[in-house]
C-alpha positions in Angstrom: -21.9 -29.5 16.2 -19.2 -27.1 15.9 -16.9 -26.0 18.8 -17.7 -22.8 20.6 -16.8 -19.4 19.8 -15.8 -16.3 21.8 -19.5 -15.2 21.2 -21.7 -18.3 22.0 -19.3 -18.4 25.4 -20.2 -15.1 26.3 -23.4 -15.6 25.7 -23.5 -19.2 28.6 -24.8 -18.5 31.9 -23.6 -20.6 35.0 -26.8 -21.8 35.2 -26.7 -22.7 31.3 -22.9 -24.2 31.5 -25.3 -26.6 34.2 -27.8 -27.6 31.8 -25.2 -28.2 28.9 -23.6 -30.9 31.1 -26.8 -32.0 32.4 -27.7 -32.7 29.3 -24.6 -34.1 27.9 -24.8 -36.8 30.9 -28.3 -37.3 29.7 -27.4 -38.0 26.1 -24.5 -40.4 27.5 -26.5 -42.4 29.2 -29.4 -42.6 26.7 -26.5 -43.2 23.5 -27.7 -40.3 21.7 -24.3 -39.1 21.6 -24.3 -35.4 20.0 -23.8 -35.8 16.3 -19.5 -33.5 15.9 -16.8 -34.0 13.6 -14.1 -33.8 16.1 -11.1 -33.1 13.3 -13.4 -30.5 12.4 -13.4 -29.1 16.3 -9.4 -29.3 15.9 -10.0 -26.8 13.1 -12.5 -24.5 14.5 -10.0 -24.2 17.1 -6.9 -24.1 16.0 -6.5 -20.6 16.5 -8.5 -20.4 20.5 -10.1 -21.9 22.5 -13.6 -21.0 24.3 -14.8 -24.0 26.5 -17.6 -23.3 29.0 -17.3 -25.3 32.0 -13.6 -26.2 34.4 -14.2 -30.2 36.3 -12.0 -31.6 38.3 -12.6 -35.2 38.4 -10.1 -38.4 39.4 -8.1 -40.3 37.1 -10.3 -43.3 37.2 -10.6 -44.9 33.3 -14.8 -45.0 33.7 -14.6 -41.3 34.6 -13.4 -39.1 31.1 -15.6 -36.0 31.7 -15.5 -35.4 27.8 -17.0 -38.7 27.6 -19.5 -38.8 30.2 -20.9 -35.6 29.6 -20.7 -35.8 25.6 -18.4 -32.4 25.3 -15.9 -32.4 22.5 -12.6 -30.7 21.6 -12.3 -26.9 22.9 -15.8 -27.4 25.2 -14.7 -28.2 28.4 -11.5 -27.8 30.6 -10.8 -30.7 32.5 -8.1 -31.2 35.7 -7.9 -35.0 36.6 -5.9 -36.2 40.3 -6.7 -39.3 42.0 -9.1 -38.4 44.7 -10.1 -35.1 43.1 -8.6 -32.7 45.7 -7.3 -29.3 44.9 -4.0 -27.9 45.6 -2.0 -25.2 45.0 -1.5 -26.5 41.1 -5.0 -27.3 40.4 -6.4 -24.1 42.3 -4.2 -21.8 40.0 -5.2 -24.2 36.9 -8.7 -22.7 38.0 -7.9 -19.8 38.0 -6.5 -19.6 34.4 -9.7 -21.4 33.3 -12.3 -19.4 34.7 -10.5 -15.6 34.9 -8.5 -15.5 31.8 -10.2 -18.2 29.6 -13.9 -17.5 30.6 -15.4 -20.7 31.7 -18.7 -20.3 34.0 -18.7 -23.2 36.0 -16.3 -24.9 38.3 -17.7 -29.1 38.9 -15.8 -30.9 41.3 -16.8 -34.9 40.7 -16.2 -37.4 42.6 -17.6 -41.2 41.8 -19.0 -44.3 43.3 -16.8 -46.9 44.5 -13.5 -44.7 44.3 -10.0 -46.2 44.7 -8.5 -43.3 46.2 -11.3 -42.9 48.7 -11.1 -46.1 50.0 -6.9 -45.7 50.2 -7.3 -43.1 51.9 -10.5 -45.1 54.1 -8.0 -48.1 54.4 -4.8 -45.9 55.7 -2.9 -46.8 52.6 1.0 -46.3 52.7 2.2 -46.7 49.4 5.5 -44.4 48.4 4.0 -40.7 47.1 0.5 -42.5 47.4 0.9 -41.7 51.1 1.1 -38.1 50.8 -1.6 -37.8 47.9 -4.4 -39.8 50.1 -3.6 -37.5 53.4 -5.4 -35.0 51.4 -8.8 -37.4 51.1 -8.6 -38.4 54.9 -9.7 -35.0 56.3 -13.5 -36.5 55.1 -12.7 -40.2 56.1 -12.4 -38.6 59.6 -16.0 -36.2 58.5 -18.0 -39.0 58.2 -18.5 -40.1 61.6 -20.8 -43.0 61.3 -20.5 -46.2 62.1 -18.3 -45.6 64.5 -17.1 -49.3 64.7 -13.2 -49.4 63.3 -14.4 -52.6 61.7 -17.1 -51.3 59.5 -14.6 -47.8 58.3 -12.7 -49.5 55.5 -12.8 -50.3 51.9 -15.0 -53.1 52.3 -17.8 -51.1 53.3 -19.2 -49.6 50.1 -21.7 -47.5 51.6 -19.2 -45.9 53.9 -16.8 -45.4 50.8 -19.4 -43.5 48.8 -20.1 -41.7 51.8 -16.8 -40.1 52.4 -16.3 -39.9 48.6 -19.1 -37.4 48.6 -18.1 -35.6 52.1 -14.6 -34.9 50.1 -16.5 -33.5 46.8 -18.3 -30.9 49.3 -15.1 -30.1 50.9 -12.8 -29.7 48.0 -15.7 -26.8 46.8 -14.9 -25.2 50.4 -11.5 -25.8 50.0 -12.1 -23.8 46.7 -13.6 -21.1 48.3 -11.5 -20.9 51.1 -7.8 -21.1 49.1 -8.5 -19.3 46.1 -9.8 -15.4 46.1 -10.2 -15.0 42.6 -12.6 -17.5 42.4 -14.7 -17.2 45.4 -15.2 -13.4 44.0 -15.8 -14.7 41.0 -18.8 -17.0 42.1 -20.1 -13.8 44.8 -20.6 -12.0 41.3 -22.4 -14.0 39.7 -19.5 -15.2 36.9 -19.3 -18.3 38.2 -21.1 -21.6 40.0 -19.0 -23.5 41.9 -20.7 -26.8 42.8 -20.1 -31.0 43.2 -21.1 -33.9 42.0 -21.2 -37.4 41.9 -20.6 -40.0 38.8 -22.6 -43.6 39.6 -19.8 -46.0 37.6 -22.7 -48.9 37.9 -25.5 -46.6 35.6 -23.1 -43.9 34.2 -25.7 -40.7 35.9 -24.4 -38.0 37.3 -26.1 -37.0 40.2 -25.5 -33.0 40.4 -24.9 -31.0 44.3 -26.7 -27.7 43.4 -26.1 -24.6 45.2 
């Protein structure tokens, strides 16, 4: 498989940037990884680079979206913060990716059982930890059920996942909201702009289409 071109970019769709990783996730999970010389891929692009899809995913070890996806070198541009917010840095990393580099879908992914998430569920206080999980808690507070104080922590698993996907729904508003370029981007039709969620127990990806 041989890294992608300026032409076989052009030529990807949103919708088709969706299938590639919906596919890729498929092959992951089935171990029918894509057959790719990746010193090859450093070859083909050595001179550019034409990758087709932008995620923003956490920093978790089980999450590599090059890995769970089955993408290789040059295919996929790929923003990584605890928690998978946006912010000022990330929303201009965007940017780059989808203006000027020519990506065609933005993925926010979040994943089960999320340490951040349930930091940010537990009212962690932890040095610059503090101020990166104040940017999580905006969905602890979203989900509103259970209401018991008892049952809103870490140690509730269903309540974790719950508020790890309320934040993946409002990072892509965040998106929208904070960054013009792309939100005009996506009311043209260049790009999608959607969520999803990784399962760390099954390694699916379950996809929040528009």
């Amino acid at each position: 498989m041989k890294a992608h071109t300026k032409e076989t970019q052009a030529a990807i769709t949103p919708q088709t940037a969706l299938q590639l990783l919906k596919e890729g996730n498929q092959r992951f999970q089935q171990k029918h990884m894509a057959d790719r010389d990746l010193l090859d891929q450093v070859n083909d692009t050595k001179s550019g680079q034409f990758p087709f899809a932008t995620i923003l995913s956490c920093i978790d070890s089980r999450v590599s979206s090059e890995l769970i996806f089955d993408q290789g070198i040059g295919d996929i541009f790929s923003a990584r913060v605890a928690g998978n917010f946006v912010n000022e840095d990330i929303l201009g990393s965007m940017e780059f990716a989808c203006k000027l580099a020519g990506t065609k879908l933005v993925l926010v992914l979040g994943h089960t059982a999320c340490g951040a998430v349930k930091g940010a569920c537990d009212d962690a206080k932890l040095g610059n930890l503090t101020a990166l999980l104040s940017k999580i808690k905006p969905a602890v507070a979203a989900v509103t059920e259970p209401s018991d104080p008892a049952k809103r922590n870490s140690k509730n698993i269903d309540f974790v996942n719950e508020v790890a996907e309320q934040n993946v729904n409002m990072t892509i508003q965040n998106i929208k909201d904070q960054s013009e370029v792309l939100k005009e981007m996506e009311a043209n039709g260049e790009i999608m702009i959607i969520g999803g969620m990784y399962d760390i127990n099954d390694g699916s990806v379950t996809f929040y289409e528009n």
